[in-house]
C-alpha angles and dihedrals in degrees: 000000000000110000087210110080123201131235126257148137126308128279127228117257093239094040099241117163125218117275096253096061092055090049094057091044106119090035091096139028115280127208129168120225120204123203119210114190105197125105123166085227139001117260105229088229093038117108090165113129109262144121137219115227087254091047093060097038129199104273141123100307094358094140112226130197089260093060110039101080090068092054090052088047084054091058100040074056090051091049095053084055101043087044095040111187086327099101131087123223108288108262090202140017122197125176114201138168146095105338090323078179078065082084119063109270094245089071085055093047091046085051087061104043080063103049081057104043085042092051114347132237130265116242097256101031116161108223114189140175130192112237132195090222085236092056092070130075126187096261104039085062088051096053082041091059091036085060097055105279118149102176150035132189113187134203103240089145083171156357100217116087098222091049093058089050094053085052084045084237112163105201118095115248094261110047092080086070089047093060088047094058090040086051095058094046085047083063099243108150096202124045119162133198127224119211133187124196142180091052110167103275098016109140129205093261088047087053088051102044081055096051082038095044091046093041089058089050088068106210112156100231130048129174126198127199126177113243104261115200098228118203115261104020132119089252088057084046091051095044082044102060090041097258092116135034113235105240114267117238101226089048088054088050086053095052095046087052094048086054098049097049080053103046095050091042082056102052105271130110133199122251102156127028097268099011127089131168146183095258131315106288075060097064119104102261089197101058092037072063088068103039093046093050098238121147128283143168117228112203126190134026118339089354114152124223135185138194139165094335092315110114122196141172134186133247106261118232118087096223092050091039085054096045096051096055097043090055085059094259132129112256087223119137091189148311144234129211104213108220121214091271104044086043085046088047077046106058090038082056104054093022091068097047094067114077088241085063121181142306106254084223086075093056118081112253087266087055090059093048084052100053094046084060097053087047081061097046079049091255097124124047098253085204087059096042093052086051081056094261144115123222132154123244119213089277104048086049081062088054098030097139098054089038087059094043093060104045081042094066 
């Protein structure tokens, strides 16, 4: 979660949404988010929107972890109201931060008993929290799947030492695999690993004990996202003042490919662009909501929401967040309502992203030129686009953004 929010119109005081967008909900898949802002320490690389204890201090309104469940409880309650009997029963629930397993594990199980009292859950939901491998105990993630979990995706970033230092990570290389082994006693079905490559002074062979080490942990799910040096982070200052290298694009390119002829040598196969899994029932149903552009609620500060073309997003600190919602009034910062192009540019955007791509039928006649040209400089699969789709080869995944731009036009 972005710790930058955009601009838009005003929401109302009370948070209700046009009529249009009520009548398409159940068209589409629903699932809730739900932010948690709390982190032990700060990540030098990390924007998200999130708060040490000593950042948000103990005075009047400051909002503890002992209190926040009740704030996200007040605006489950808001969005039953908002959404009024309209929305389906979630088909997921993921709670992100942040470090959501920094709270006991009975506030997020009574999150989720009222997700599912407020709208219900569908048969087969997917519920799943982020974990610093360090956050969970044995037993928390047993009380965790006894309350209705299905899934866990924890922050292992890397298996070298040095590398977690320079991403000012505090768990020891090998605890990630711990939680992974505790997860599946536990009894969760699904665990996923997250990965980060290209850190200042990562080598070829660091790069590889992490996919090994990842890969012997045997979760079924691992996503891997190149390090971004985001404006205004310790990392940037670092980069800034010479201590540390930026990361070098081709090297990151390198490093993309090196995962991905693991991965796929492993088991796992790629279905977003730095996503793979152990099959389909394996992907991460929450975020295919996203990129699919289905409906979600996004509770807590800064959290994002969408429905039926009406994006929102709340204000972000976690004080102000709290006292908004506790004086009767909707947490929203402002809104945006998505008009038939920018949802369009939306849907190519994401869409292409995903290994089923896109039906060229959906690009402008300039798009398809396009795309017949990529499938010449080898950017498009030439067996897919002759089938009418378009879908990235390995190579257009390492230029995905340009590749997008272009079949956007």
């Amino acid at each position: 979660m972005p710790s930058t929010l955009p601009d838009g119109e005003p929401v109302p005081a009370d948070g209700a949404l046009p009529p249009d967008a009520l009548r398409s909900l159940g068209r589409r898949p629903f699932g809730i988010y739900v932010h948690v802002p709390f982190c032990a320490a700060r990540c030098g690389y990390c924007d998200f929107n999130t708060y040490t204890a000593e950042e948000l201090g103990t005075g009047p309104g400051a909002v503890t972890r002992a209190s926040y469940v009740d704030t996200v409880l007040a605006e489950l309650r808001l969005a039953q109201y908002v959404l009024g009997g309209s929305a389906p029963a979630a088909a997921t629930v993921f709670f992100g931060g942040g470090t959501p397993t920094l709270l006991p594990a009975g506030h997020l199980a009574d999150v989720l008993t009222e997700v599912r009292d407020r709208f219900g859950l569908a048969p087969d939901a997917e519920v799943t929290t982020e974990a610093n491998p360090e956050s969970v105990t044995a037993a928390y993630l047993g009380r965790l799947r006894a309350a209705g979990f299905t899934r866990v995706s924890l922050g292992m970033q890397s298996a070298r030492p040095h590398v977690l230092a320079v991403l000012d990570r505090r768990h020891t290389p090998g605890r990630a695999a711990e939680a992974v082994a505790e997860a599946k006693l536990a009894g969760f079905g699904h665990v996923n690993l997250d990965l980060i490559y290209g850190t200042p002074g990562e080598s070829e062979a660091d790069w590889q004990a992490s996919l090994d080490a990842a890969i012997a942990a045997g979760p079924d799910h691992v996503s891997a996202y190149s390090l971004i040096v985001e404006e205004g982070t310790a990392l940037a200052r670092r980069v800034a003042r010479g201590q540390l290298p930026a990361p070098d694009d081709d090297l990151l390119a390198d490093r993309y490919a090196q995962a991905d002829e693991t991965l796929v040598r492993a088991g796992y196969a790629w279905y977003e662009v730095s996503n793979w899994a152990r099959g389909v029932a394996a992907r991460s149903r929450h975020n295919l909501l996203y990129w699919t552009g289905a409906d979600w609620w996004g509770i807590g500060p800064g959290a994002h929401s969408h429905v039926g073309g009406v994006r929102w997003w709340n204000v972000k600190h976690p004080a102000l967040y709290a006292a908004r919602l506790h004086a009767g009034r909707s947490p929203a910062q402002a809104r945006e309502v998505l008009g038939e192009v920018p949802r369009r540019l939306e849907r190519l955007m994401l869409g292409l992203r995903l290994r089923e791509g896109l039906p060229l039928g959906e690009l402008t006649a300039r798009g398809r030129d396009a795309a017949a040209h990529a499938v010449t400089y080898g950017l498009l699969d030439r067996q897919a686009h002759g089938e009418g789709r378009a879908v990235l080869t390995l190579r257009g995944r390492l230029l995905a953004d340009a590749v997008i731009r272009d079949l956007a036009d």
